[in-house]
C-alpha positions as CSV (number, residue, x, y, z in Angstrom):
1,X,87.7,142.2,88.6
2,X,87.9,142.0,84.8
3,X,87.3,138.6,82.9
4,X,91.0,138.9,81.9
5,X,92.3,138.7,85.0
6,X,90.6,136.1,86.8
7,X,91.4,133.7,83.7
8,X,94.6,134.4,84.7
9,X,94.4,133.5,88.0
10,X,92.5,130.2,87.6
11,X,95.2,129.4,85.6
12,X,97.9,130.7,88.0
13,X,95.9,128.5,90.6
14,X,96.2,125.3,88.4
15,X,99.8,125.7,88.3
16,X,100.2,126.1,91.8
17,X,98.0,122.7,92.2
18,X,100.6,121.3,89.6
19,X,103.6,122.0,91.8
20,X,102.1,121.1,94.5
21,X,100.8,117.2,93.7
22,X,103.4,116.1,91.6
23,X,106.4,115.7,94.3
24,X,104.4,114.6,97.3
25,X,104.3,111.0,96.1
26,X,108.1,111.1,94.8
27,X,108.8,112.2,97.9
28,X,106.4,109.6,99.8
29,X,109.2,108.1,102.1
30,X,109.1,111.3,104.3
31,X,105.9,110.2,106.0
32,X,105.9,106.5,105.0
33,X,109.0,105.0,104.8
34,X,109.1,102.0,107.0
35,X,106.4,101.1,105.4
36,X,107.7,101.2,101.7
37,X,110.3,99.2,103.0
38,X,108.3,96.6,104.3
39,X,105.8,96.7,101.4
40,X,108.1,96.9,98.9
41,X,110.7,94.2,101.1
42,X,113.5,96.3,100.5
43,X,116.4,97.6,102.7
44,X,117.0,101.3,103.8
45,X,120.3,101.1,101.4
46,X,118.0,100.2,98.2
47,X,115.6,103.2,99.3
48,X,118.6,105.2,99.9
49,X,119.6,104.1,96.0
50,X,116.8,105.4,94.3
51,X,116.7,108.9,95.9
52,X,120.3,109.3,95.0
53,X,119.9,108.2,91.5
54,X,116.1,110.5,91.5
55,X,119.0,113.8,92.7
56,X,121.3,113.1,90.3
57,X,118.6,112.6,87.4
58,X,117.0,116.3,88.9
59,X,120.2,118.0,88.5
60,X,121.3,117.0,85.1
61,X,117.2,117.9,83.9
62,X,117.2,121.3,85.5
63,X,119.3,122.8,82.7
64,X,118.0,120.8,79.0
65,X,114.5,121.4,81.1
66,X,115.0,125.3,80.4
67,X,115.5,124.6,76.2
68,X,112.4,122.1,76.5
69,X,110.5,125.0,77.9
70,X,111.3,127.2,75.2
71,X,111.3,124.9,72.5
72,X,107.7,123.7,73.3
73,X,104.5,124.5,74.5
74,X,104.8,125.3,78.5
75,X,101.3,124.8,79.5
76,X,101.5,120.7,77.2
77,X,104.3,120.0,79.2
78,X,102.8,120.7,82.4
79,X,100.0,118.4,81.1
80,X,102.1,115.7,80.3
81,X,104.7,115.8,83.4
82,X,101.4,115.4,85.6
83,X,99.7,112.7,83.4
84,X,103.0,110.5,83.3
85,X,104.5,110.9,86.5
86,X,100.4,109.9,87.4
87,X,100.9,106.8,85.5
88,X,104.2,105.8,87.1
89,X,102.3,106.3,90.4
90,X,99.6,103.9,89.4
91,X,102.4,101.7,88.8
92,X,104.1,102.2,91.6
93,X,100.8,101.2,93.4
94,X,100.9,97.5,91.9
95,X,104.1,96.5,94.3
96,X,106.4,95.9,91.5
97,X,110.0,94.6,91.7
98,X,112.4,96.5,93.0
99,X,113.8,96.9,89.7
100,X,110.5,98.0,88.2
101,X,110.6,100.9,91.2
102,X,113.9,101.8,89.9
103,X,112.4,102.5,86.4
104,X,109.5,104.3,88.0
105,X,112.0,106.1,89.6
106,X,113.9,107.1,86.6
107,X,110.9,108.4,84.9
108,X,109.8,110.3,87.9
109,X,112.9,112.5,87.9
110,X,112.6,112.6,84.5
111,X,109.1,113.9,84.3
112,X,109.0,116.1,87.2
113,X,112.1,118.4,86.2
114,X,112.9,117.4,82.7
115,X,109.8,118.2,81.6
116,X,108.1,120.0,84.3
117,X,110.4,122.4,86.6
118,X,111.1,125.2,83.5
119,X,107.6,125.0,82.4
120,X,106.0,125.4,85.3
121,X,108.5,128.4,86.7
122,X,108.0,130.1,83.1
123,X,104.2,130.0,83.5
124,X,104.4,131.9,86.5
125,X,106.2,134.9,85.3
126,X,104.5,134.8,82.0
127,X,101.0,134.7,83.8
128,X,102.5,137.6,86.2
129,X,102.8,141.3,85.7
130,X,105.7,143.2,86.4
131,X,104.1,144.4,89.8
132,X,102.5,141.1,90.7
133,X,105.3,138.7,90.6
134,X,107.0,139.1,94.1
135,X,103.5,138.3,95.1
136,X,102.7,135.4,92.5
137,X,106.3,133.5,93.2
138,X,105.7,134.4,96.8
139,X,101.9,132.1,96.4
140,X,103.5,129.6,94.2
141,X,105.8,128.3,96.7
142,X,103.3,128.7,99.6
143,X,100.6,127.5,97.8
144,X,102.8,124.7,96.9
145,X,103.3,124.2,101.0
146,X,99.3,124.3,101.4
147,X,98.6,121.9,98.7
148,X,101.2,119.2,100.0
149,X,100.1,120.1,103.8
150,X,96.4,119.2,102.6
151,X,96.9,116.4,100.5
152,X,99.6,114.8,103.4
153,X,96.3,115.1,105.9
154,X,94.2,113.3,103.3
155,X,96.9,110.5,103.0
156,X,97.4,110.0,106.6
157,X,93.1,109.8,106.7
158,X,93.3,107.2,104.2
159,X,96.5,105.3,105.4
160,X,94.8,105.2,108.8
161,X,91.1,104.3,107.9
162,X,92.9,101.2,105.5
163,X,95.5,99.5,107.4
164,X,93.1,98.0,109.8
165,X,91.0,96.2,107.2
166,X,93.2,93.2,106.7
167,X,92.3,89.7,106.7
168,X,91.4,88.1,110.0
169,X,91.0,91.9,111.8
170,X,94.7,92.3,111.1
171,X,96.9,95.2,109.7
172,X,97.2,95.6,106.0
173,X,99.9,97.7,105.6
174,X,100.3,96.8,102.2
175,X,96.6,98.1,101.3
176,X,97.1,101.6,103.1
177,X,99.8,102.1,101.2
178,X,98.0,101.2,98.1
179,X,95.6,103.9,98.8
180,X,97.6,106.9,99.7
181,X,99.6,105.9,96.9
182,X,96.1,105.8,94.8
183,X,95.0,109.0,96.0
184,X,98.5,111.2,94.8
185,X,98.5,109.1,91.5
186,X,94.4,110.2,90.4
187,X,94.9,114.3,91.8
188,X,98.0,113.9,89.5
189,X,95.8,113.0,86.7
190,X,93.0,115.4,87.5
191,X,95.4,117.8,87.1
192,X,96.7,117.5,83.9
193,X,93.3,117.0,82.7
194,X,92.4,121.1,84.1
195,X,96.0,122.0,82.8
196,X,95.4,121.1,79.4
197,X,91.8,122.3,79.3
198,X,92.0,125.6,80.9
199,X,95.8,126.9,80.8
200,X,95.8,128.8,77.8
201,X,98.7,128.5,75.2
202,X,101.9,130.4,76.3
203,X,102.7,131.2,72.5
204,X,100.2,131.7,69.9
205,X,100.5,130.3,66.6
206,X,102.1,133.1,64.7
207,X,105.0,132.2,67.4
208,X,105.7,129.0,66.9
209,X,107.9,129.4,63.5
210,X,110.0,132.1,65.2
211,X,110.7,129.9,68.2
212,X,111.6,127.4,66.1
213,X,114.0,129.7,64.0
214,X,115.1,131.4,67.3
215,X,115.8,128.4,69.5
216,X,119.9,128.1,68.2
217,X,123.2,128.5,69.5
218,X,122.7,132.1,69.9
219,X,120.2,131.6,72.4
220,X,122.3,129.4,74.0
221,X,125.4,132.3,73.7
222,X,122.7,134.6,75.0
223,X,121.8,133.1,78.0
224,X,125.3,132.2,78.4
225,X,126.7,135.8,78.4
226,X,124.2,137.0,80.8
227,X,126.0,138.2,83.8
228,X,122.7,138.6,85.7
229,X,121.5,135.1,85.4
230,X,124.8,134.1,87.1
231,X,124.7,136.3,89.9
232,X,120.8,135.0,90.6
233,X,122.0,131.4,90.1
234,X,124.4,132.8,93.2
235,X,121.7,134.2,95.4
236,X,119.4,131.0,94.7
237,X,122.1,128.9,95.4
238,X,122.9,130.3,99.1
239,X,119.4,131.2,99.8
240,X,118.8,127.7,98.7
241,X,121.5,126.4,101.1
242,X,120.1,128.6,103.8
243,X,116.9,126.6,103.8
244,X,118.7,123.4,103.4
245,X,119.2,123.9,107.7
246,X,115.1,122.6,107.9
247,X,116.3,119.0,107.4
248,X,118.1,119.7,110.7
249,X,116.0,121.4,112.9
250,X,114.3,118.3,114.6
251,X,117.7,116.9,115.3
252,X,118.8,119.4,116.9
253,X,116.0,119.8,119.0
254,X,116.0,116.0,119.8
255,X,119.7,115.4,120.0
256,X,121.3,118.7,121.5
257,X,118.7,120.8,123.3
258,X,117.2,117.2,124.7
259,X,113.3,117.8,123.3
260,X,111.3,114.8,123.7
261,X,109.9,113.4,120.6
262,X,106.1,114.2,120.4
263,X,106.9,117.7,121.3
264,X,109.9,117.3,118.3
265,X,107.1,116.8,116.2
266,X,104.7,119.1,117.5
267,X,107.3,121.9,117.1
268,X,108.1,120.7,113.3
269,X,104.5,120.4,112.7
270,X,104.1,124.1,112.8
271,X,107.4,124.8,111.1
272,X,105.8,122.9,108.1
273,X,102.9,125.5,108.4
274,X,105.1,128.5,108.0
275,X,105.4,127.6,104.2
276,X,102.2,128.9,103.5
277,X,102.7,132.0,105.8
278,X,106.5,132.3,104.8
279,X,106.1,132.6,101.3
280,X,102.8,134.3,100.4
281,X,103.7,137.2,102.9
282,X,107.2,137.2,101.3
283,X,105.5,137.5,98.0
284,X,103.2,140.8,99.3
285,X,106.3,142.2,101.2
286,X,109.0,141.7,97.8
287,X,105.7,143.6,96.1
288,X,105.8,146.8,98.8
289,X,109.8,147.2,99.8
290,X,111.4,145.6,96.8
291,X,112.2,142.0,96.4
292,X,115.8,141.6,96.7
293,X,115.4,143.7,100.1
294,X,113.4,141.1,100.8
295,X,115.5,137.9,100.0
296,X,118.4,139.4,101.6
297,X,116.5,140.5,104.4
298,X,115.0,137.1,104.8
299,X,118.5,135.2,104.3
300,X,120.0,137.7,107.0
301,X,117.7,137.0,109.3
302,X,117.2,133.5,108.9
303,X,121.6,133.1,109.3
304,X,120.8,135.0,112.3
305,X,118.7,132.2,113.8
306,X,121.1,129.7,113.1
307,X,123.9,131.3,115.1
308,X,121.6,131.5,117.7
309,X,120.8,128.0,117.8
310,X,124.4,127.6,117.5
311,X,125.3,129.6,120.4
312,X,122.8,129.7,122.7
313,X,123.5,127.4,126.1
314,X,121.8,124.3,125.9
315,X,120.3,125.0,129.6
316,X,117.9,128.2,128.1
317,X,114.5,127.5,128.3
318,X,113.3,125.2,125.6
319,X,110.7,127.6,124.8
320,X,113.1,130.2,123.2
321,X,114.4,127.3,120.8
322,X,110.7,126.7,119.6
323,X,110.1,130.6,119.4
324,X,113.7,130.4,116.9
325,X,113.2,127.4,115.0
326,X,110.0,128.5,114.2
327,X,110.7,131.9,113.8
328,X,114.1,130.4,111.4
329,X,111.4,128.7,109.5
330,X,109.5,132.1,108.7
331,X,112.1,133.5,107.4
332,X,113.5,129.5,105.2
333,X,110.3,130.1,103.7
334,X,110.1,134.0,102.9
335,X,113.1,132.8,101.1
336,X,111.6,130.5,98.7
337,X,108.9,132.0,98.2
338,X,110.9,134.9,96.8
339,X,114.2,134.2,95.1
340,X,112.5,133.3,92.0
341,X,110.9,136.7,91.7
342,X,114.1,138.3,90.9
343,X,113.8,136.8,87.5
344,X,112.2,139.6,86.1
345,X,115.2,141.8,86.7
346,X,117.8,139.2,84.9
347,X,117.0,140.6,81.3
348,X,115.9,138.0,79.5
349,X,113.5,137.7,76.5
350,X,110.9,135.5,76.6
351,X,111.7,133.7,73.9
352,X,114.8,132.7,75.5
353,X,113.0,132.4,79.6
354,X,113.1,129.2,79.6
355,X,116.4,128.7,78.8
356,X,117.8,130.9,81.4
357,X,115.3,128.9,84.5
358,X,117.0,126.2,83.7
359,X,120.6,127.5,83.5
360,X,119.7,129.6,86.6
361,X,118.0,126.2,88.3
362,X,121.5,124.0,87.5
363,X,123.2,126.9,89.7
364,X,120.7,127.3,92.5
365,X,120.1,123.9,93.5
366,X,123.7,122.7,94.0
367,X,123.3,122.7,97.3
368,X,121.0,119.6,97.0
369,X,124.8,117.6,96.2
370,X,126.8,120.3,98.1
371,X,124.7,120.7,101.7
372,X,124.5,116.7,102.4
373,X,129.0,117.1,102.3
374,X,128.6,120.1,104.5
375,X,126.5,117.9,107.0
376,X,128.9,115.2,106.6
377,X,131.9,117.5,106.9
378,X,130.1,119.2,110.4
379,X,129.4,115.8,111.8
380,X,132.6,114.2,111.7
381,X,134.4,116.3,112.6
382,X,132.6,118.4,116.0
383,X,131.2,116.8,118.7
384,X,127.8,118.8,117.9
385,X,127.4,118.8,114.1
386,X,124.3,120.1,114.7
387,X,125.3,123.0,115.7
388,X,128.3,123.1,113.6
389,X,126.7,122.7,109.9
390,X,124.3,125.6,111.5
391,X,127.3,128.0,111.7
392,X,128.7,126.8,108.3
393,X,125.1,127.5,106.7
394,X,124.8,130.7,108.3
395,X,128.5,131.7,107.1
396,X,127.0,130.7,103.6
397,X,123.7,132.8,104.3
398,X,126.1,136.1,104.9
399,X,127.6,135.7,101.5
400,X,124.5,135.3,100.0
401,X,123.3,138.6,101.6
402,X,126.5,140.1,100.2
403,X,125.4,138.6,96.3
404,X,121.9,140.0,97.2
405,X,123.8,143.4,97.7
406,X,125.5,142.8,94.2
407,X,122.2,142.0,92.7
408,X,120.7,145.2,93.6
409,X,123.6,147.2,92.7
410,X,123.9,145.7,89.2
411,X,120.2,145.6,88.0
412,X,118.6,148.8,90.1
413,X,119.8,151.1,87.1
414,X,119.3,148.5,83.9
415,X,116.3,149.8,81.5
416,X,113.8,147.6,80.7
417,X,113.5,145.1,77.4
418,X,111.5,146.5,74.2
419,X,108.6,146.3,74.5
420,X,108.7,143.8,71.1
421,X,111.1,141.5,73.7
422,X,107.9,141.1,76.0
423,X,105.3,139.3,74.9
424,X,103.4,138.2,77.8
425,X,100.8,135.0,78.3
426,X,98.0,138.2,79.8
427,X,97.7,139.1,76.4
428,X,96.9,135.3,74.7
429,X,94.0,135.1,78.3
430,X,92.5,138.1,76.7
């Protein structure tokens, strides 16, 4: 392997570890919530407060995060995303009022999309050739799923070696949390440290007046008038929807096939591990038979598991459910680990990429507002909203597979950019 190449991997690596340290910690209350309420002496509600105000401050950054990207330096503001949502984490671990937590929470959302989401996407399929980026989103996302999977069993070894080390032989839950909360906040900030040491600079110098001059209201118009990045933000946004269903798999299991708890868990545990798998043999597969074969595939399939789920007689062998959950979450995972490799058949210049993950990104991640009304909607109104949000996310999955059909149809004969239009981050690692 030339020199070339494995710079660029070590740097694709780093941005994989970016992606996947910075949300774990946002995201802490999925492993340790009781706890942050009784640490933090805060009710569900308040929790509940600061998640909703974190969505709504990640949707309106996905878009102005796309300008940022193209505006400035990529690989600086994957440094500084890392370094400051590190800080807010080493401020998070002091205890501080709740109304310090809601700044903290503020300029989490703010750092981890504003200023992060664009860059880091843009990376990617800068540091990616044309034949290696089913395969390089495909690693992103499962790498992402390895990193978090790694770093939660590190947590969980520190909460658990900590919260018997309080006073008097009692539990501390206070320090435990202290120290998971210490350990995501410094591989934050040894991260940003190899990011802005070893990721090379996505434009060289003789760039930087042209993006300058470039970055206008055409762009903007550009962008705009691009009828592929709409139909992607489509297929993003119902493949996205489609995966939405994972929130809802160990409810089901619990609530309407009657699954004790531990074995709830057990069976989730290795749903969890078929991010890795999902997505980096997604990534191969969109490299061998075509990626959107393989995002429609994987949305068609996955819609197909949900009907079964659905349908299926409660009195079927629990087994079957664990072989379709698991199975379901396969396919959820092929899915994300792919969709974003269709952006190198959207037609956009790189001078403009940025712009267009971002536009793309406001799109595709609706469901984050729209799927929590589906499951509200499928709740009240059937007596198993289990089952019934699965059948409305599945009807959602088949008209995704029809956009995927659209996709194909509308880019399979488009010739590529100049060759002046493509001016990738390979040649700067040279």
């Amino acid at each position: 392997m030339d020199k070339a190449k494995l710079k660029r991997y070590f740097q694709f690596l780093l941005v994989v570890l970016a992606a996947g340290s910075i949300y774990p910690l946002i995201y802490i209350r999925t492993g340790y919530q009781q706890t942050v309420l009784d640490v933090f002496g805060i009710e569900l509600s308040q929790l509940n407060i600061l998640y909703t105000a974190l969505g709504f401050t990640f949707v309106a950054g996905y878009f102005p995060s796309g300008w940022l990207a193209d505006k400035f330096s990529a690989k600086w503001l994957l440094a500084i995303s890392m370094f400051m949502t590190s800080l807010g984490g080493f401020w998070f671990a002091q205890i501080p009022s709740y109304g310090s937590v809601v700044v903290i929470f503020v300029l989490w959302g703010f750092f981890s999309v504003f200023t992060f989401w664009s860059a880091h996407m843009k990376l990617v399929k800068l540091l990616s050739t044309p034949a290696e980026e089913g395969r390089f989103f495909g690693i992103l996302d499962g790498g992402r799923g390895l990193i978090e999977a790694i770093l939660a069993a590190i947590a969980v070894i520190i909460f658990a070696a900590l919260i018997g080390r309080g006073a008097g032989g009692q539990e501390d839950p206070r320090g435990a949390l202290q120290g998971v909360i210490y350990m995501y906040a410094i591989t934050m900030l040894v991260v940003s440290v190899l990011v802005a040491i070893f990721v090379k600079e996505d434009k060289d110098e003789a760039k930087v007046e042209e993006v300058k001059r470039k970055a206008t209201f055409q762009d903007f118009k550009e962008v705009f008038k691009n009828k592929f990045v709409y139909i992607l933000g489509a297929v993003i946004c119902m493949g996205y929807f489609v995966t939405w269903s994972q929130f809802f798999m160990g409810g089901f299991l619990e609530t309407s096939v009657g699954v004790s708890a531990v074995t709830v868990a057990t069976v989730m545990m290795i749903f969890v591990w078929m991010r890795p798998v999902g997505g980096i043999l997604g990534g191969f597969l969109a490299d061998r038979i075509g990626k959107i074969n393989v995002v429609g595939g994987s949305i068609a399939l996955a819609s197909a598991c949900l009907i079964l789920l659905a349908l299926l007689p409660r009195d079927v062998n629990q087994v079957v459910f664990f072989i379709i959950v698991i199975s379901a979450g396969l396919f959820i995972f092929c899915i994300r680990g792919t969709y974003w490799s269709l952006l190198g058949d959207v037609r956009v210049r790189k001078i403009t990429m940025g712009l267009a993950i971002g536009y793309i990104s406001f799109f595709g991640y609706l469901p984050d507002i729209l799927a929590p009304q589906a499951s509200n909607f499928a709740f009240g109104n059937f007596a198993d909203g289990n089952a019934a949000y699965f059948i409305i996310t599945a009807i959602i999955g088949i008209v995704g597979v029809v956009m995927c059909f659209v996709f194909k149809k509308v880019t399979q004969n488009q010739p590529p950019l100049a060759e002046d239009e493509e001016v990738q981050l390979v040649e700067s690692a040279e």
